[in-house]
C-alpha positions as CSV (number, residue, x, y, z in Angstrom):
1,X,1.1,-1.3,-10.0
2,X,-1.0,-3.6,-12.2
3,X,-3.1,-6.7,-10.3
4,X,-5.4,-9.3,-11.5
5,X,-7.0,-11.3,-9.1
6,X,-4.9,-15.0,-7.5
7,X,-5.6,-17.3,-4.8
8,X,-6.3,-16.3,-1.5
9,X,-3.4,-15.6,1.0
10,X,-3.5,-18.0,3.6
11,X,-4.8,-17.3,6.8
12,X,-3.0,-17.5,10.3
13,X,-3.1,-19.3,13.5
14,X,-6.7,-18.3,14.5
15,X,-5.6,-19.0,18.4
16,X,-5.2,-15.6,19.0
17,X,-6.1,-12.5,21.5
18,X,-9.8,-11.4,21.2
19,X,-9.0,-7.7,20.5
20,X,-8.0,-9.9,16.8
21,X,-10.4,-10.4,14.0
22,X,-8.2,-11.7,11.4
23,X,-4.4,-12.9,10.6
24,X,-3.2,-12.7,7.2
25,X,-0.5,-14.5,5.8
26,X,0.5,-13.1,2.1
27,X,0.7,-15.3,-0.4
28,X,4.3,-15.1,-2.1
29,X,3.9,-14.9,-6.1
30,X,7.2,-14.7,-8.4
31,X,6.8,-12.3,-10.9
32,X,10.3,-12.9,-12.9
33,X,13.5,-12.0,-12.9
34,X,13.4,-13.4,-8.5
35,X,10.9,-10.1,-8.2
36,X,8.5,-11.7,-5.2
37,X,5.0,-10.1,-4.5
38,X,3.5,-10.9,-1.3
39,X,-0.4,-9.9,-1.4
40,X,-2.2,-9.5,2.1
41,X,-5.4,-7.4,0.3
42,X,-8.1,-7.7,-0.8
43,X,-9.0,-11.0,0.8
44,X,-12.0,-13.4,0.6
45,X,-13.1,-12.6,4.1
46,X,-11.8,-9.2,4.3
47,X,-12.1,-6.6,1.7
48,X,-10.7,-4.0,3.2
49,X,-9.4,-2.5,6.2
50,X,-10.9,1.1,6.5
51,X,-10.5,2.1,2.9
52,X,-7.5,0.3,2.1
53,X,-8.6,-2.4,-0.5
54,X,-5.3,-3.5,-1.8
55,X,-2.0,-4.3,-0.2
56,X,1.1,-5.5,-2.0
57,X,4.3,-6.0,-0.2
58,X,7.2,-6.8,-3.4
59,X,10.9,-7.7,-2.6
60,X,13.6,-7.7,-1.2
61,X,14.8,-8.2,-5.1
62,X,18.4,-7.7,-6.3
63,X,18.2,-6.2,-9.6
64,X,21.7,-6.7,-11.6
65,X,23.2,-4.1,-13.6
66,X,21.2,-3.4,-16.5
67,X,17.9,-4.9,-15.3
68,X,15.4,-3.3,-13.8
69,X,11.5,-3.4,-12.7
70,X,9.1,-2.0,-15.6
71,X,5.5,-1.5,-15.2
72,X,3.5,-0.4,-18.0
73,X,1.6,2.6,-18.8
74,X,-1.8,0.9,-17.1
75,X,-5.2,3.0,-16.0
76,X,-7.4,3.3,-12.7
77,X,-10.2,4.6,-11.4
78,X,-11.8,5.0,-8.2
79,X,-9.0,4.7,-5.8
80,X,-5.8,6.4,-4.5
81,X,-2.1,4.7,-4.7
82,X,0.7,5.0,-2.0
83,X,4.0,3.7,-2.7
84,X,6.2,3.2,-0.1
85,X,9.8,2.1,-0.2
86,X,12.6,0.8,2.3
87,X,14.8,0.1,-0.4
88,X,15.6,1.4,-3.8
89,X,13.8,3.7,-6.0
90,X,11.0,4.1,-8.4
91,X,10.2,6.7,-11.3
92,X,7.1,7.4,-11.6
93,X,5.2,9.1,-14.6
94,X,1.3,9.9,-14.8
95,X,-0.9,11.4,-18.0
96,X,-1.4,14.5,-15.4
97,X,2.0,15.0,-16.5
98,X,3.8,14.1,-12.6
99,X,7.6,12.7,-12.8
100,X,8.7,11.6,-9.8
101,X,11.5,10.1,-8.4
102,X,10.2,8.0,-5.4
103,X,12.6,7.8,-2.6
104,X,13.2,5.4,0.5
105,X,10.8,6.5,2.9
106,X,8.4,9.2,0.9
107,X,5.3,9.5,0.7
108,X,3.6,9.1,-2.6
109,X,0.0,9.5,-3.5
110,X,-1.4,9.3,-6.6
111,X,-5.6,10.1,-6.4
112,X,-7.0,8.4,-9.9
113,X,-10.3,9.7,-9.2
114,X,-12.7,9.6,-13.1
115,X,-9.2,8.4,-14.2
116,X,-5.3,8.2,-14.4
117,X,-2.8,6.3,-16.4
118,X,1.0,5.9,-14.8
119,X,4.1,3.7,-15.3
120,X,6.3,3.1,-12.7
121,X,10.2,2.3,-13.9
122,X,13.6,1.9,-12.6
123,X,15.1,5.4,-13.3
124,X,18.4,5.4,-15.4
125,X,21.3,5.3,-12.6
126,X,19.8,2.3,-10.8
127,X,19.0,0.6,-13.7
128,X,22.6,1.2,-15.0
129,X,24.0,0.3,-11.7
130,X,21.8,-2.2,-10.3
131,X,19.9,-1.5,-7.4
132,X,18.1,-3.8,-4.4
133,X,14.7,-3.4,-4.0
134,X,11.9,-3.8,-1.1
135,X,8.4,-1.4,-0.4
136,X,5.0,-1.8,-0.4
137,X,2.0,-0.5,-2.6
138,X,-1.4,0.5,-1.6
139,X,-4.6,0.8,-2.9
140,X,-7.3,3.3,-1.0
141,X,-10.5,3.3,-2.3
142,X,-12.3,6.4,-2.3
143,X,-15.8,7.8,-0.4
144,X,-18.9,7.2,-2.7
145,X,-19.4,11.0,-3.2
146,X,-15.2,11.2,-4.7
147,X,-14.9,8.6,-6.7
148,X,-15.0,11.1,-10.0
149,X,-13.1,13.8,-8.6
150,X,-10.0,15.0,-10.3
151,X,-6.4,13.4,-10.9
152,X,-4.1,14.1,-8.6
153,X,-0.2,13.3,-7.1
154,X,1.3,14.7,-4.0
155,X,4.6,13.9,-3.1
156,X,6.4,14.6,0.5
157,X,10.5,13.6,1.0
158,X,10.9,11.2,4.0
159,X,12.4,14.7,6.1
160,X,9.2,16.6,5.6
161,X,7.0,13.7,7.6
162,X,6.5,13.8,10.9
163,X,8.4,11.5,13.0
164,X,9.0,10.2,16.5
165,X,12.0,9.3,18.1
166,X,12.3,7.1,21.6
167,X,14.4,5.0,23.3
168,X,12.9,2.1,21.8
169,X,11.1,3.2,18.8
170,X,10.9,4.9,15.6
171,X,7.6,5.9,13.6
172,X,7.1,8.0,10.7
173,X,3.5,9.2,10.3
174,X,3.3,8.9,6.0
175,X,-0.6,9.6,6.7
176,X,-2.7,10.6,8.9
177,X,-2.2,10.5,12.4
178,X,-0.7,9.0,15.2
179,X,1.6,9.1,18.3
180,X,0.1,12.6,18.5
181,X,1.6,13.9,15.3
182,X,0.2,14.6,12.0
183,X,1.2,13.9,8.3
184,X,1.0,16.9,5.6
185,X,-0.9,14.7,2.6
186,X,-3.9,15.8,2.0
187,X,-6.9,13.2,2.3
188,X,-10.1,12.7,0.7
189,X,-11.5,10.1,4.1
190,X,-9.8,9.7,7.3
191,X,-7.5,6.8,7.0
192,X,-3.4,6.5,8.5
193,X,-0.6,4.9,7.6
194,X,2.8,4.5,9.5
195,X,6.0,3.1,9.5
196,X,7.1,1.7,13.3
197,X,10.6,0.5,13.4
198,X,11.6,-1.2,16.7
199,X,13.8,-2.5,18.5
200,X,13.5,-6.0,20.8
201,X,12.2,-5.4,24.1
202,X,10.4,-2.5,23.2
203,X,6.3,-2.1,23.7
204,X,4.4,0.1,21.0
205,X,1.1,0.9,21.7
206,X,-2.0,1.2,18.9
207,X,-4.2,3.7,18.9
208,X,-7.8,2.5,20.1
209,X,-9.1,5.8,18.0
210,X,-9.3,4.6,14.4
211,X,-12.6,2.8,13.7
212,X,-10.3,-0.1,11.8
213,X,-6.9,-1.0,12.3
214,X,-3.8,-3.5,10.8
215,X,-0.8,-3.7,11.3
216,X,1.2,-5.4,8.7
217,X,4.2,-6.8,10.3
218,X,6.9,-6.7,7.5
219,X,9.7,-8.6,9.0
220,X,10.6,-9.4,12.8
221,X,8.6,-11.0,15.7
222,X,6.2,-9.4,18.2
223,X,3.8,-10.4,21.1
224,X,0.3,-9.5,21.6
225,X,-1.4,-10.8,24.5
226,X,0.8,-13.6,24.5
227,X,0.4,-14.7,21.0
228,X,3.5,-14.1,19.2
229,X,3.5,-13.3,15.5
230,X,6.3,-13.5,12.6
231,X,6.5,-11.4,9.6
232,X,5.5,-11.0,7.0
233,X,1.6,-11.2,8.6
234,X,-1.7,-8.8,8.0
235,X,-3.0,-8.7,11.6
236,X,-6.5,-6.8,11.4
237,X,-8.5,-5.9,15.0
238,X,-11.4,-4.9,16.4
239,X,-12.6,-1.5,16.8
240,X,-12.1,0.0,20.6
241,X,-9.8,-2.2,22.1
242,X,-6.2,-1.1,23.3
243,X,-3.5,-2.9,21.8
244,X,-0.4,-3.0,22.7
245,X,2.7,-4.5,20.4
246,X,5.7,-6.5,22.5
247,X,8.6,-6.6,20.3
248,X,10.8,-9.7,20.6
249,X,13.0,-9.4,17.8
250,X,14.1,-6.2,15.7
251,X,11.0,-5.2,14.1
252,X,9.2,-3.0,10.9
253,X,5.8,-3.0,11.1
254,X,3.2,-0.6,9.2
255,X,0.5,0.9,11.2
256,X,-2.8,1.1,9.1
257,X,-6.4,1.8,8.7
258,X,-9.3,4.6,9.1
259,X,-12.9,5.1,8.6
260,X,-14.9,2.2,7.3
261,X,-16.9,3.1,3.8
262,X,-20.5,3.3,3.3
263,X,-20.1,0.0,1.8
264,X,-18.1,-2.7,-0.5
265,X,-16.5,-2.2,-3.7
266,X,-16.2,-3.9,-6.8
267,X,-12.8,-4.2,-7.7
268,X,-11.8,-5.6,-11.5
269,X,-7.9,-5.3,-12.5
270,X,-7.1,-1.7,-12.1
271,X,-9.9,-0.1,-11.5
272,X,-12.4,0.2,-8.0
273,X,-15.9,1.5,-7.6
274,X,-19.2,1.4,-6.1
275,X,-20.9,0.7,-9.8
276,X,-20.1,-2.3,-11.6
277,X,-21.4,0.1,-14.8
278,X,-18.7,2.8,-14.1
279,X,-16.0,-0.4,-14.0
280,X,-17.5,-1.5,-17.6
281,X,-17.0,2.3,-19.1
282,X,-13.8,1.9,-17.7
283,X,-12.6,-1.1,-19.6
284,X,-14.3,-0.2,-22.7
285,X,-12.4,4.0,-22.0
286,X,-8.7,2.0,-21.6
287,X,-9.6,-0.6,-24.3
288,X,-10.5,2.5,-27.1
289,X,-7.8,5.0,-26.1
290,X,-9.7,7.7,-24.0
291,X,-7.6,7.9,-21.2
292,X,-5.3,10.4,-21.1
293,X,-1.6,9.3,-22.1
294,X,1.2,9.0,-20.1
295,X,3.8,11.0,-22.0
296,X,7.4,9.9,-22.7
297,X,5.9,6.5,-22.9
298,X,5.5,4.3,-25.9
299,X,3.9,1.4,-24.1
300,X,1.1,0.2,-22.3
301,X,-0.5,-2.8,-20.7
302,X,-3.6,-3.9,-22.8
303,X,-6.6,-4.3,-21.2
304,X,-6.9,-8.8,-19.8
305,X,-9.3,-10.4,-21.7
């Protein structure tokens, strides 16, 4: 999706276990048409959390019949996108020349690298029909030494990821790893990403080996070492400690995180990098045409001035 920058979200109740560095509250933004945006990253004391730099959670929306959600043709640079739905679906077209229909429960990864352009679109039948929407969208920045690699999309079904199944607990593993299983997508850094659905009464524990870990509690109520937390929240923790989740209502929650980068990024509408020069070629590149087009599409989002 398209961002510009907006206010802070607010932060959270800082009386909270010392295994926790930082609670998020998303700020809610209405975009039109009752389409709500809730934005937990990037954040003026936290940038990222391993190399995720952006995190967008939009819906629940009820689209009518005939209306629909249409973003753009728009470019970026320097980062990888994840979109992840719970509800509804998405078409997505890129100038590489990917359609996809994005699915409940998919995982979706489109690597801009030196550069990509991509609209995202209700597809025909929904937006005939009507359809409710509710996902999230990442951004993950990429390692110094792949920030020009290629374009690239890879695209796994919700039954091709790994999940796990107990008596108090679902998780699919969408990235990475966890719970001792292993996602297919292929990854430029280490980083994970999971979704935990549980039920109340249930503990979930989180693994103490990724250097930086979130969980972004979507909806639902959980304790951790006594503290209890309602959704939506960003909760971010410290490195090494054991954390485990006490679920007091019905709960889905996104596990997240991985390797810290060698250092920040500057981050400007669309596009991240290390260089503030490459981010200047890249506006002047979307501004003048030189990205690749998307095709099928007429459109595009001119660059903010």
């Amino acid at each position: 999706m398209s961002w510009m920058p907006s206010i802070d979200p607010e932060l959270g109740d800082p009386q909270t276990c010392d295994a926790l560095d930082l609670v998020i509250v998303p700020r809610t933004r209405d975009l039109g048409d009752g389409f709500a945006v809730r934005r937990a990253l990037p954040h003026g004391k936290r940038q990222m959390v391993g190399p995720f730099i952006f995190f967008d959670h939009f819906g629940p929306v009820q689209f009518i019949a005939g209306k629909g959600m249409d973003v753009r043709p728009h470019p970026h640079i320097g980062l990888a996108t994840v979109t992840y739905l719970f509800d509804g679906k998405i078409m997505h077209r890129d100038s590489e020349g990917n359609i996809q229909e994005i699915a409940p429960g998919a995982m979706n990864l489109m690597t801009a690298g030196r550069g990509i352009a991509h609209s995202e679109r209700t597809p025909d039948v929904e937006r005939r029909d009507g359809q409710a929407m509710l996902g999230l969208q990442s951004w993950i920045a990429l390692p110094k030494g792949s920030e020009e690699i290629a374009p690239s999309f890879q695209h796994f079904a919700a039954a091709t990821l790994p999940t796990i199944e107990t008596s108090g607990f679902t998780a699919r593993v969408i990235a990475g790893s966890a719970f001792g299983k292993s996602s297919p997508v292929t990854m430029v850094s280490p980083w994970f990403y999971v979704e935990v659905n549980a039920r109340a009464g249930t503990s979930v524990p989180l693994d103490p080996d990724h250097e930086e870990r979130a969980i972004y509690l979507v909806d639902g109520e959980i304790e951790i070492a006594g503290d209890r937390h309602v959704g939506p929240q960003l909760l971010i923790f410290r490195p090494g400690d054991r954390i485990t989740v006490r679920v007091q209502t019905d709960t889905r929650m996104m596990f997240l995180g991985g390797d810290a980068l060698e250092g920040p990024r500057h981050i400007w509408w669309n596009f991240v990098s290390s260089s503030k020069e490459r981010i200047e070629q890249a506006k002047q590149d979307w501004k003048t045409g030189r990205f690749a087009a998307v095709p099928n599409e007429s459109e595009f989002i001119p660059l903010p001035e």
